[in-house]
Biotite code that builds the C-alpha atoms (Angstrom):
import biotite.structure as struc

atoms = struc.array([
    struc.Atom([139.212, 99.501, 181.705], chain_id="A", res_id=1, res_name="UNK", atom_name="CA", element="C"),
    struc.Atom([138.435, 99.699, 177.913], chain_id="A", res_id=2, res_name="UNK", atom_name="CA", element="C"),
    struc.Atom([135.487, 101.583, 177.279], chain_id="A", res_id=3, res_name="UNK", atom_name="CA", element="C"),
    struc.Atom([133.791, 102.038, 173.741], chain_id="A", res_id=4, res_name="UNK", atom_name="CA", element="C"),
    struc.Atom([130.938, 104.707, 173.632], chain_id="A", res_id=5, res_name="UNK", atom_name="CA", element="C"),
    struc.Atom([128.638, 104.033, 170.847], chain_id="A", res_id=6, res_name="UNK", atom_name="CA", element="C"),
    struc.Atom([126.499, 106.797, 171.145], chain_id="A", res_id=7, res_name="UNK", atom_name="CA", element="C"),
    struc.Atom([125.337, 109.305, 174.158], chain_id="A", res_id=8, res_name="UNK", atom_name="CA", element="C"),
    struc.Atom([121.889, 108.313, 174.087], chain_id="A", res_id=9, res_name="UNK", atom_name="CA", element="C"),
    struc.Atom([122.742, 104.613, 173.213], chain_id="A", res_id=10, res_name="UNK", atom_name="CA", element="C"),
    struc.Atom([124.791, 101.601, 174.552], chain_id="A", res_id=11, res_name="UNK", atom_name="CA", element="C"),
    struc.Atom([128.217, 102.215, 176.218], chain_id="A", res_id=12, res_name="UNK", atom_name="CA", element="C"),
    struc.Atom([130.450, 99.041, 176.975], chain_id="A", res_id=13, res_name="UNK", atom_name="CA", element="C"),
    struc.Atom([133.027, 98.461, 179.166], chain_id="A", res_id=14, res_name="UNK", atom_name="CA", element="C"),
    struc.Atom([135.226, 95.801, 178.964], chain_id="A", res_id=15, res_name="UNK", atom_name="CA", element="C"),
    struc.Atom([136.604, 95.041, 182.652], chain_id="A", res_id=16, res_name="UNK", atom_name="CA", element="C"),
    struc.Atom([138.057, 92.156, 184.467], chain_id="A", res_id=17, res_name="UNK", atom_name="CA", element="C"),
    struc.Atom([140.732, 89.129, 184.266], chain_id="A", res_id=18, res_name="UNK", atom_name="CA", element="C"),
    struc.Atom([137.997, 87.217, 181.994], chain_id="A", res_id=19, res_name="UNK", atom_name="CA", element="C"),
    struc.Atom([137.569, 90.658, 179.572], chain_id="A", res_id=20, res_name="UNK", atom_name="CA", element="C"),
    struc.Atom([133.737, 90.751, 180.523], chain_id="A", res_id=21, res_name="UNK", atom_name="CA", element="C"),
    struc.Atom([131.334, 93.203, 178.587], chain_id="A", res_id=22, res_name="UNK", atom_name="CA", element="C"),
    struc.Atom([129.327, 95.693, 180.825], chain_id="A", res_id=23, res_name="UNK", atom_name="CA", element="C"),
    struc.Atom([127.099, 97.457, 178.949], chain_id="A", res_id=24, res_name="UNK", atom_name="CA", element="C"),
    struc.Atom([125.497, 100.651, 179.885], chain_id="A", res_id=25, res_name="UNK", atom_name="CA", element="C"),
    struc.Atom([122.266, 101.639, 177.940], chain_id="A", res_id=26, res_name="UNK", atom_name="CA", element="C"),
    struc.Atom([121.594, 105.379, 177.851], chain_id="A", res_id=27, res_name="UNK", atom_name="CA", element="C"),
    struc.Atom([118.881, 106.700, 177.278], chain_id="A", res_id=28, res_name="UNK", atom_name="CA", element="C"),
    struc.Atom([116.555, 110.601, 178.314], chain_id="A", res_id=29, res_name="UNK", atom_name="CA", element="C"),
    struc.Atom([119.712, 110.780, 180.665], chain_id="A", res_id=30, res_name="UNK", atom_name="CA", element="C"),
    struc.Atom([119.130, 107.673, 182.724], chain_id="A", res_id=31, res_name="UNK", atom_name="CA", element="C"),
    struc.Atom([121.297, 104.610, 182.474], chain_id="A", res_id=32, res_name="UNK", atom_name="CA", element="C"),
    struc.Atom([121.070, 101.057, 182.755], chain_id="A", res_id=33, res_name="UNK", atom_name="CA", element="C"),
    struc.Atom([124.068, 98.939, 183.898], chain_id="A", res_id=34, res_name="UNK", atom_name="CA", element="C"),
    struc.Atom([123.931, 95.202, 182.528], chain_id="A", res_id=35, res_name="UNK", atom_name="CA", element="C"),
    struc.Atom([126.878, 93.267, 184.201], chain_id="A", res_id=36, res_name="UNK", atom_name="CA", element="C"),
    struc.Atom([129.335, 95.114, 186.112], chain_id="A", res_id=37, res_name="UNK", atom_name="CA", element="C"),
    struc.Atom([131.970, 92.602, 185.819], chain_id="A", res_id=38, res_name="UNK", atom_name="CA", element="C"),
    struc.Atom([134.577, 94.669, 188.177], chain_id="A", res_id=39, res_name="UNK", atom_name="CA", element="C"),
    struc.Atom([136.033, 97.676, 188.652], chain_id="A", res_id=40, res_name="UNK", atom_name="CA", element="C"),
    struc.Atom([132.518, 98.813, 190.069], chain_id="A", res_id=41, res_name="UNK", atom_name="CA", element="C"),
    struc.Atom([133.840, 102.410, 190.735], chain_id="A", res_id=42, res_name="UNK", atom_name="CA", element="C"),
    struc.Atom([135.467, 103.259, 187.446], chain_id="A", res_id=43, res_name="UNK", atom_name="CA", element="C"),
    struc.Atom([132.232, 102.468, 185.305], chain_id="A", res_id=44, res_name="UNK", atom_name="CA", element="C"),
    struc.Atom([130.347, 104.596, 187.938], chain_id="A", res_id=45, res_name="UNK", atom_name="CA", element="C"),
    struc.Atom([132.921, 107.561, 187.309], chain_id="A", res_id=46, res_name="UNK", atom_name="CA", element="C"),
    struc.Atom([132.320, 106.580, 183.645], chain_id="A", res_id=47, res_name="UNK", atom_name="CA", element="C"),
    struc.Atom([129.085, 107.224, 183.634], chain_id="A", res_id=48, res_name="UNK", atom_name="CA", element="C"),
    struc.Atom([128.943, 110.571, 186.090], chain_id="A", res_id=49, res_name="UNK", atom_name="CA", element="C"),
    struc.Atom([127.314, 112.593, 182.944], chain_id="A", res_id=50, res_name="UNK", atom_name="CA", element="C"),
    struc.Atom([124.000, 110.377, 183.147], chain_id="A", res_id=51, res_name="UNK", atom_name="CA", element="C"),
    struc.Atom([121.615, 108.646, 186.523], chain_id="A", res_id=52, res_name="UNK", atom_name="CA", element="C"),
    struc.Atom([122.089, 105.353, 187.074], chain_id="A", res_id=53, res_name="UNK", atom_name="CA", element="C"),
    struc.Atom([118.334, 103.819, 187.755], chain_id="A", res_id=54, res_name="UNK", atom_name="CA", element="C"),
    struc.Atom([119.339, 100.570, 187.858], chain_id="A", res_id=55, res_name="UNK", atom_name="CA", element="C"),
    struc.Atom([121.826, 97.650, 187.774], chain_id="A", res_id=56, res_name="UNK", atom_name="CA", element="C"),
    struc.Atom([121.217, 94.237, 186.408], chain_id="A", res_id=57, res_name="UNK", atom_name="CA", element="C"),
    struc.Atom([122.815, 91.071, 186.022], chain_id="A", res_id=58, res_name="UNK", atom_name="CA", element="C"),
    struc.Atom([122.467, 88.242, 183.261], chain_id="A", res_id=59, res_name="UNK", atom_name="CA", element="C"),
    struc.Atom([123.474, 86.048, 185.459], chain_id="A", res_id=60, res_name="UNK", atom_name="CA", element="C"),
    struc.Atom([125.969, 85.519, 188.939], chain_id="A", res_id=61, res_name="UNK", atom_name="CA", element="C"),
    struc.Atom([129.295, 84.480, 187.820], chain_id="A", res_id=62, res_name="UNK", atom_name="CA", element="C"),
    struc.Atom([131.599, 86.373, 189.019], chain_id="A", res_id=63, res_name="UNK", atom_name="CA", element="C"),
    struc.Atom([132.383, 87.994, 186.408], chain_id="A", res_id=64, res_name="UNK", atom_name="CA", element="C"),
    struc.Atom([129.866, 89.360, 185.687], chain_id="A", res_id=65, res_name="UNK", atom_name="CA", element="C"),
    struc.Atom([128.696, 90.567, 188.881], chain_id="A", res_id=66, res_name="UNK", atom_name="CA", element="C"),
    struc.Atom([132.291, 91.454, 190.691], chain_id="A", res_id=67, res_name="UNK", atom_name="CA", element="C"),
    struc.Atom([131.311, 95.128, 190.121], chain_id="A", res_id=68, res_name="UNK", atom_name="CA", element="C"),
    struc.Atom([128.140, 95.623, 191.402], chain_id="A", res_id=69, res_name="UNK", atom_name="CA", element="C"),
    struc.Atom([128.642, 95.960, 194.812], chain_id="A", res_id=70, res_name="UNK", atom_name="CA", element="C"),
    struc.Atom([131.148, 99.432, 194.398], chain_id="A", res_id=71, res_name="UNK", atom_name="CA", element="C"),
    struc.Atom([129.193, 100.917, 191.389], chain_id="A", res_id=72, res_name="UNK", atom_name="CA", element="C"),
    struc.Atom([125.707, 100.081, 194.358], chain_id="A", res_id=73, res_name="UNK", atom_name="CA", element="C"),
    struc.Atom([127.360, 102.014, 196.539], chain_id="A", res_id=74, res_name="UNK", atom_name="CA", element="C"),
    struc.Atom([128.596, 104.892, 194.245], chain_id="A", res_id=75, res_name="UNK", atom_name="CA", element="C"),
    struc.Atom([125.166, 105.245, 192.719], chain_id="A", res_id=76, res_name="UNK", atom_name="CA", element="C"),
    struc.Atom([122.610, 104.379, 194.569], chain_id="A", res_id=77, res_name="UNK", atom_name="CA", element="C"),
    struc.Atom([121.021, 102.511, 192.176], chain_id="A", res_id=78, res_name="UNK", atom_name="CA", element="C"),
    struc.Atom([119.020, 99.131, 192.699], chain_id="A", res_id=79, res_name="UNK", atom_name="CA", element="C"),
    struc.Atom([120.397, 95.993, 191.975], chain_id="A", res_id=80, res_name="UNK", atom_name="CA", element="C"),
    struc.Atom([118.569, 93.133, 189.607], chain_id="A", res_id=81, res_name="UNK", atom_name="CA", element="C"),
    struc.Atom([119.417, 89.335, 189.477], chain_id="A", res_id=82, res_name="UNK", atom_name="CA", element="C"),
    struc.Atom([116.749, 86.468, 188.445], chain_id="A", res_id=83, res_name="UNK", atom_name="CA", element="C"),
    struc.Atom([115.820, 84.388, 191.639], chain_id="A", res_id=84, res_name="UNK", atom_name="CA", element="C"),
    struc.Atom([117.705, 81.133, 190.159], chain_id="A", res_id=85, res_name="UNK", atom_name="CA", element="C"),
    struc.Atom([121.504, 83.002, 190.588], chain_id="A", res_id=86, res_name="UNK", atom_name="CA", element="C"),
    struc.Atom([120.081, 85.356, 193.901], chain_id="A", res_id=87, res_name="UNK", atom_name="CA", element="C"),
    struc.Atom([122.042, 83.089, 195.781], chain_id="A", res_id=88, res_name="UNK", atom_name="CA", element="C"),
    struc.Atom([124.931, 82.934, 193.963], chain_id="A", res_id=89, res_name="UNK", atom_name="CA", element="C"),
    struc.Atom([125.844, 85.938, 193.115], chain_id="A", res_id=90, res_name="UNK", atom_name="CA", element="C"),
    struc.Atom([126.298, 86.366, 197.181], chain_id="A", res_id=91, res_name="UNK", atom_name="CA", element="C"),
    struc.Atom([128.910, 83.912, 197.095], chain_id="A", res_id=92, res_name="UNK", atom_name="CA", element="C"),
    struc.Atom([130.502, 84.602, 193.264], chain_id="A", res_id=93, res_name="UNK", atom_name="CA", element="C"),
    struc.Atom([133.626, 84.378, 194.362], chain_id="A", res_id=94, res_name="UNK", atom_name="CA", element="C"),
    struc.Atom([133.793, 81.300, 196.518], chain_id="A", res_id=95, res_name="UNK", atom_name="CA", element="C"),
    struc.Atom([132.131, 79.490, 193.810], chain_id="A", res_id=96, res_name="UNK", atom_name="CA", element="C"),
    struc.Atom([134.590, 80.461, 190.616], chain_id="A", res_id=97, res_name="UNK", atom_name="CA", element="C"),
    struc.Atom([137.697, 80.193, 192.986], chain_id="A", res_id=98, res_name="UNK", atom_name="CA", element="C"),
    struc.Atom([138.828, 76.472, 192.033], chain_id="A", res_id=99, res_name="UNK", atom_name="CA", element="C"),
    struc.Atom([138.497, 77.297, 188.139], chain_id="A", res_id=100, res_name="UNK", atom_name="CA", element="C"),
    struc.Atom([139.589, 80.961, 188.473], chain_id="A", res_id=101, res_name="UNK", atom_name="CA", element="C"),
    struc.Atom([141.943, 83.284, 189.836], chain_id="A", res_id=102, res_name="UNK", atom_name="CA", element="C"),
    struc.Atom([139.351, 85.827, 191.822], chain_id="A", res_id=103, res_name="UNK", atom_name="CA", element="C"),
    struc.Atom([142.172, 87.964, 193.445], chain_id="A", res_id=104, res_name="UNK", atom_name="CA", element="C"),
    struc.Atom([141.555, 91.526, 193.214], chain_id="A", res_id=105, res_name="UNK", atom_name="CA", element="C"),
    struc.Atom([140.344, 94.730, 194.898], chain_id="A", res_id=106, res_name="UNK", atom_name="CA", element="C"),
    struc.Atom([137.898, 95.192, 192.026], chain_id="A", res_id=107, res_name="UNK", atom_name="CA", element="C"),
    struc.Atom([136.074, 92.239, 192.078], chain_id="A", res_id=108, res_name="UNK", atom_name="CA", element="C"),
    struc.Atom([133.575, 91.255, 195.381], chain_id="A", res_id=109, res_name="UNK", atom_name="CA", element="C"),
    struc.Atom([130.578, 89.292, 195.480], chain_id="A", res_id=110, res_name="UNK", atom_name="CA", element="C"),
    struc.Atom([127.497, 90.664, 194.868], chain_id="A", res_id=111, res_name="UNK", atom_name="CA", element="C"),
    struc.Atom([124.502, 92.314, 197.358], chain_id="A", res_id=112, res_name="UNK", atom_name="CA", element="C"),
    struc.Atom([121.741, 90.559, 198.103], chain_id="A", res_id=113, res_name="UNK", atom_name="CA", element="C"),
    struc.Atom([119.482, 91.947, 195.280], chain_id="A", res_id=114, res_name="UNK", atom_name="CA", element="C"),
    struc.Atom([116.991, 94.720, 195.342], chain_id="A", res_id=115, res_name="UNK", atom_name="CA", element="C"),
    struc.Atom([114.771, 92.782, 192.691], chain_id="A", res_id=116, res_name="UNK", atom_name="CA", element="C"),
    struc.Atom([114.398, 89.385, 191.670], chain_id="A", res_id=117, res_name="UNK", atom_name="CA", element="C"),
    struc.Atom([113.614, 89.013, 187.719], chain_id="A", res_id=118, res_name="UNK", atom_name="CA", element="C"),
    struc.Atom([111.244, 86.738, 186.319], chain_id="A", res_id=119, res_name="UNK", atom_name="CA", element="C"),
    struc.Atom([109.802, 84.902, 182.497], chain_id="A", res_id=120, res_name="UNK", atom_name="CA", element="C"),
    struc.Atom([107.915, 88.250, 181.474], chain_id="A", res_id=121, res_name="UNK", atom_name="CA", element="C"),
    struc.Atom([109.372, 91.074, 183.925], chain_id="A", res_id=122, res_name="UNK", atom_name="CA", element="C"),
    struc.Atom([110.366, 94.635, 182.002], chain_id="A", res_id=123, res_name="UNK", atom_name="CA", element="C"),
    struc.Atom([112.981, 96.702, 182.561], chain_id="A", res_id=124, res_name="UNK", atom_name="CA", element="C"),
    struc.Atom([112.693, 100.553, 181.608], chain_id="A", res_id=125, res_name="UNK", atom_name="CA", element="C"),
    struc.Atom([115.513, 103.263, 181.123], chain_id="A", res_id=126, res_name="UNK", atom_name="CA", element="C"),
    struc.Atom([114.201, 106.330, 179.527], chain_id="A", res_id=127, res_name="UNK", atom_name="CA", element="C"),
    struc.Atom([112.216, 105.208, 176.442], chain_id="A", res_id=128, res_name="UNK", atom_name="CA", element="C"),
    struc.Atom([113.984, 101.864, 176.361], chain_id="A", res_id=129, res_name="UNK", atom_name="CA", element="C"),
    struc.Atom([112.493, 99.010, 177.682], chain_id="A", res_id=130, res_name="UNK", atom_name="CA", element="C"),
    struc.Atom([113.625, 95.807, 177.514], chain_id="A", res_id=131, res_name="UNK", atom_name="CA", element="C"),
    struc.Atom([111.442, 92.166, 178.478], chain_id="A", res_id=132, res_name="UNK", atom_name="CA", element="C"),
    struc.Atom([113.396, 89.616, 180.758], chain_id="A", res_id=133, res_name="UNK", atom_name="CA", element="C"),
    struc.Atom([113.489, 85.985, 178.946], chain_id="A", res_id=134, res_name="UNK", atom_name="CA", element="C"),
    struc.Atom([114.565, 83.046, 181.364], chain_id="A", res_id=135, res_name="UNK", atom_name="CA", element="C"),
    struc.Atom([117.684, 81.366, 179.845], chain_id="A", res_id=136, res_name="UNK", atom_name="CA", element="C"),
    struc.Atom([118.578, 79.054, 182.229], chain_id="A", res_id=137, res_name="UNK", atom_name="CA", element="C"),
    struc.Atom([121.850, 76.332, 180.859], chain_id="A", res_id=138, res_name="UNK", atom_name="CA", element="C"),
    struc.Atom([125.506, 78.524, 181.317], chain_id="A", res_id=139, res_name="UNK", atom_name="CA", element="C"),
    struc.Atom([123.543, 78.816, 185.296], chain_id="A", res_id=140, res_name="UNK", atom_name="CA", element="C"),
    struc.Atom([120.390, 77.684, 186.435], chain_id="A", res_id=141, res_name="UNK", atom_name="CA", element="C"),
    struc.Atom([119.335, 81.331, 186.825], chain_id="A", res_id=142, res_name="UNK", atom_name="CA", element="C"),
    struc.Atom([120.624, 82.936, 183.148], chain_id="A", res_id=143, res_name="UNK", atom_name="CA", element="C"),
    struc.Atom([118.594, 85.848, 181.660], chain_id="A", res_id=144, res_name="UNK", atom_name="CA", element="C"),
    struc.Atom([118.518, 87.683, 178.425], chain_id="A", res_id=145, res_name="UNK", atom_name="CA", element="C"),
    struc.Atom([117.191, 91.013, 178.180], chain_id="A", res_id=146, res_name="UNK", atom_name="CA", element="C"),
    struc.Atom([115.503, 91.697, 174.624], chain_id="A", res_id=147, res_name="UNK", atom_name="CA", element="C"),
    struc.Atom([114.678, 95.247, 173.469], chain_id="A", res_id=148, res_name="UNK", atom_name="CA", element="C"),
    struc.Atom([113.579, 96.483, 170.323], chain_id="A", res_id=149, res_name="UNK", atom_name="CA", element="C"),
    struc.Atom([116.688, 96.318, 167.854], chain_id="A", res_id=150, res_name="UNK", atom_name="CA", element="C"),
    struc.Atom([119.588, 94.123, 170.616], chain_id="A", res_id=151, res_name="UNK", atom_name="CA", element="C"),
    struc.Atom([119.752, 91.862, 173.222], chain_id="A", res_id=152, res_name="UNK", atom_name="CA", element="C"),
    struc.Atom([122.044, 91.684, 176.039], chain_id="A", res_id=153, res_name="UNK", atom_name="CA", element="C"),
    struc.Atom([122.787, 87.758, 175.922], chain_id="A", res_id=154, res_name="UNK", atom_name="CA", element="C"),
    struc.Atom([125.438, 87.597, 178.830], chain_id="A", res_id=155, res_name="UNK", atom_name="CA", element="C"),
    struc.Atom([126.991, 83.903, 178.463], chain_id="A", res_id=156, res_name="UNK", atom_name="CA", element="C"),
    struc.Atom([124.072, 82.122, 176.925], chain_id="A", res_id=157, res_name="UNK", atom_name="CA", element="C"),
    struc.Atom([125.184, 83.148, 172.759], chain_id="A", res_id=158, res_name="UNK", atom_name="CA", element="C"),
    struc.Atom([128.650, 84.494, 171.918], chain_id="A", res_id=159, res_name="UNK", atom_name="CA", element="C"),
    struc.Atom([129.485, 84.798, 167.930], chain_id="A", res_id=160, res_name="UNK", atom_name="CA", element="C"),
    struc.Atom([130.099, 81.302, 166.413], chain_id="A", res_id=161, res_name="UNK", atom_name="CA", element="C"),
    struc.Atom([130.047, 79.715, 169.971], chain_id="A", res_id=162, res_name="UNK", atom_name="CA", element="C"),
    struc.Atom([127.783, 79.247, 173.448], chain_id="A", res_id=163, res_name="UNK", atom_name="CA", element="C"),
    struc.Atom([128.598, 79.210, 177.079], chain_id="A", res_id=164, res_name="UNK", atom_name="CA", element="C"),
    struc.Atom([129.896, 76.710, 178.865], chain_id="A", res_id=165, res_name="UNK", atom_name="CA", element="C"),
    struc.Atom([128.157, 74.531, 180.570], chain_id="A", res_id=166, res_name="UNK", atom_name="CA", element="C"),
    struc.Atom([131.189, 72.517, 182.767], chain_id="A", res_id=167, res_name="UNK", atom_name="CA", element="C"),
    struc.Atom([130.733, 74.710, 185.517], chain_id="A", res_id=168, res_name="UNK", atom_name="CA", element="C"),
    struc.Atom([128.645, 74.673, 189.045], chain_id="A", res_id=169, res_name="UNK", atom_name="CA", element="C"),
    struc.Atom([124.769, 74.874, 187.742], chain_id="A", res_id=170, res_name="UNK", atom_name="CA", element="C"),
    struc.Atom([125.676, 74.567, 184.191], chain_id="A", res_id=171, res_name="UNK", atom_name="CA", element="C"),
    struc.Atom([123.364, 71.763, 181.802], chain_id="A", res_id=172, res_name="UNK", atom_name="CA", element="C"),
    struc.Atom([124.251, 71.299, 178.477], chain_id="A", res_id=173, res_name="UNK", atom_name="CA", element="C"),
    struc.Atom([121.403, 69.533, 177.882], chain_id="A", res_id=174, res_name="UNK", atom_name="CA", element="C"),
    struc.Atom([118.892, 72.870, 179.191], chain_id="A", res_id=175, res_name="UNK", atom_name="CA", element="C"),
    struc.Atom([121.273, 75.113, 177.014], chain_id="A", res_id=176, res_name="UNK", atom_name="CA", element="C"),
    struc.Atom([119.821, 73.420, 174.248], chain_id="A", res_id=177, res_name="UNK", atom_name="CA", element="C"),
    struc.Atom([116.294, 73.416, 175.154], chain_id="A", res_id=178, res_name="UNK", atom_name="CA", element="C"),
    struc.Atom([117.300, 77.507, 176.006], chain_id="A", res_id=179, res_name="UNK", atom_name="CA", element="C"),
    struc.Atom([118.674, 77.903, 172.495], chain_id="A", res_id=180, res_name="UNK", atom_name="CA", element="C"),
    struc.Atom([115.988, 76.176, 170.514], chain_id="A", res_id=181, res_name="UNK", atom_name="CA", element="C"),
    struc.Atom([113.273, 78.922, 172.064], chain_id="A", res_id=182, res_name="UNK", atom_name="CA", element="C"),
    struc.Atom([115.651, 81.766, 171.775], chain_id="A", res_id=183, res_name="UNK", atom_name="CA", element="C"),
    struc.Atom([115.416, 81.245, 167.887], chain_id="A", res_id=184, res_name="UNK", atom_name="CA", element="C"),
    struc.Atom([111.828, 81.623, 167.938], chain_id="A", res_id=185, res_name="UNK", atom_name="CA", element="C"),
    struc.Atom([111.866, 84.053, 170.881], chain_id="A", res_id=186, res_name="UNK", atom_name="CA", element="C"),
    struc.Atom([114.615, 86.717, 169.279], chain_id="A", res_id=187, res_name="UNK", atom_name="CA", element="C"),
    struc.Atom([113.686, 88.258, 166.058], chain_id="A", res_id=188, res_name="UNK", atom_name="CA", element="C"),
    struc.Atom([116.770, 87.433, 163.215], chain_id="A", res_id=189, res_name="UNK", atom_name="CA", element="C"),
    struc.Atom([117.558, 91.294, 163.103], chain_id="A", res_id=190, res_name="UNK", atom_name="CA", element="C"),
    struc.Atom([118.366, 91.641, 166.946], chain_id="A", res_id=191, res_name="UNK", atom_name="CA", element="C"),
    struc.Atom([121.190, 92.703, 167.743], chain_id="A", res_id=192, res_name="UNK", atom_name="CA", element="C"),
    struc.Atom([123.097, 90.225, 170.122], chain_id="A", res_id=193, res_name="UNK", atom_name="CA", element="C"),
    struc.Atom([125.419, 91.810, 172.906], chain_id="A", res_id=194, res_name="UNK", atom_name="CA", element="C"),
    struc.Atom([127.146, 89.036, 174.451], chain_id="A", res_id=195, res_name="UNK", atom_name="CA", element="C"),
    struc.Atom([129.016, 88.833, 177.469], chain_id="A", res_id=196, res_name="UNK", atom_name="CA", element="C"),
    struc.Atom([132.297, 88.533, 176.195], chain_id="A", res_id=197, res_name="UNK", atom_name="CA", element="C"),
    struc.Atom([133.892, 89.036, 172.678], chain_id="A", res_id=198, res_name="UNK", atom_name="CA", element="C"),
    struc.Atom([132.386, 90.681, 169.305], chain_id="A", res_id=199, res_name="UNK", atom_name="CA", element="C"),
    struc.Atom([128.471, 91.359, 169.084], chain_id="A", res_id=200, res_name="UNK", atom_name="CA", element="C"),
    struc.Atom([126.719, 89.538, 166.596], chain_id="A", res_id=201, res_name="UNK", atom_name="CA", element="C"),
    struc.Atom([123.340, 89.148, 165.426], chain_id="A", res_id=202, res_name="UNK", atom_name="CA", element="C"),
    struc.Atom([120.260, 86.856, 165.353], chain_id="A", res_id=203, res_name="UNK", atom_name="CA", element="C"),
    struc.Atom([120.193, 86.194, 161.528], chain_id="A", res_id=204, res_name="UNK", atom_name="CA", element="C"),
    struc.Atom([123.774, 85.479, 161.445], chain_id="A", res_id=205, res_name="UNK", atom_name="CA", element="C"),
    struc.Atom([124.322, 83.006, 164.514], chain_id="A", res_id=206, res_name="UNK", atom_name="CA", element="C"),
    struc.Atom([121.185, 81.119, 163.303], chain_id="A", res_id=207, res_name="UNK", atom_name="CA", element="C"),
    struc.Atom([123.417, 80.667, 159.846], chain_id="A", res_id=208, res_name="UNK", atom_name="CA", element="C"),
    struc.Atom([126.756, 80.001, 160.641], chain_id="A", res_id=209, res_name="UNK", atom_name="CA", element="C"),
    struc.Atom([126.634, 79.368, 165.042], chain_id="A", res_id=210, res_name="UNK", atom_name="CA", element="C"),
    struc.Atom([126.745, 74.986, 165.048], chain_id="A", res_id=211, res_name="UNK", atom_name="CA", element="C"),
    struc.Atom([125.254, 74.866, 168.049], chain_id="A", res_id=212, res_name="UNK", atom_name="CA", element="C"),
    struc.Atom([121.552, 76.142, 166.040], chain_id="A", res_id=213, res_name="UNK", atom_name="CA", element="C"),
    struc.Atom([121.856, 74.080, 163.595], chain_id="A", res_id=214, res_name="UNK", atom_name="CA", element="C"),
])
């Protein structure tokens, strides 16, 4: 598991899995935030044994993104987050990804049913971090993005330069757009984006040089 600590009282990421998925921990007054726990569920929670974990959410319930979440549950405690549209797939990640992907592994298992369903408007607090819940529905029917002050935690809606796709089950292309087209107005150009996989990026830049905002 590669792990790059930005700061103690900051963001944390993880990069686990087959698929290289980002989990990002945000840290903050000594609590911690999980955003998708791609695998290896127990080695993030040993990660992350110097701070509490209040909470674990997912941007949405592709298996890779929520492989982790049952083991770092049961190591923590913590409640577990999904929007209503992926609830019930996140259940049954692995089934679902198993005729694209190779899901073989003891650190990746389906999801929990979740604690909390997100909604268009719901916040999330950790310490003096708080962070709104926009519906982002396109890569899944049930995609979030989580927008604080300065970043965003984007899962597979925006990478740098590119989008998710939209070829798998519950995937649109043609929603993706109609997602993207309010995310430039919703997302301030300075933001911060932390995707699910690859490099962050920002706002200002994908709305320059990303071809699917032009």
């Amino acid at each position: 598991m590669a792990r790059n600590v930005n700061a103690k009282d900051g963001i944390r990421q993880f990069v686990v899995g087959h698929l290289e998925t980002n989990c990002y921990a945000v840290v903050s007054d000594g609590e911690c935030l999980v955003v998708d726990p791609g695998a290896q569920g127990t080695q993030i929670a040993e990660a992350l044994d110097d701070v509490k974990v209040i909470g674990i959410v997912a941007t949405h319930g592709h298996h890779d993104h929520v492989g982790g979440v049952r083991a770092l549950k049961e190591a923590t405690g913590a409640p577990f987050s999904i929007s209503r549209g992926d609830a019930e797939r996140c259940q049954h990640a692995l089934e679902l990804s198993s005729h694209v992907f190779d899901v073989s592994g003891g650190s990746v298992e389906d999801a929990p049913e979740p604690d909390c369903l997100l909604a268009e408007g719901d916040v999330l607090k950790v310490g003096s971090r708080v962070f709104r819940v926009i519906e982002s529905p396109g890569h899944t029917e049930g995609g979030i993005v989580l927008l604080g002050e300065d970043v965003a935690f984007v899962g597979d809606t925006i990478f740098a330069g590119s989008v998710g796709r939209t070829d798998l089950v519950g995937g649109d292309a043609e929603v993706l757009m109609q997602t993207l087209d309010r995310l430039k107005r919703e997302i301030p150009p300075q933001t911060v984006l932390l995707c699910g996989h690859g490099v962050a990026t920002t706002m200002e830049r994908e709305l320059a040089t990303n071809p699917w905002f032009a």
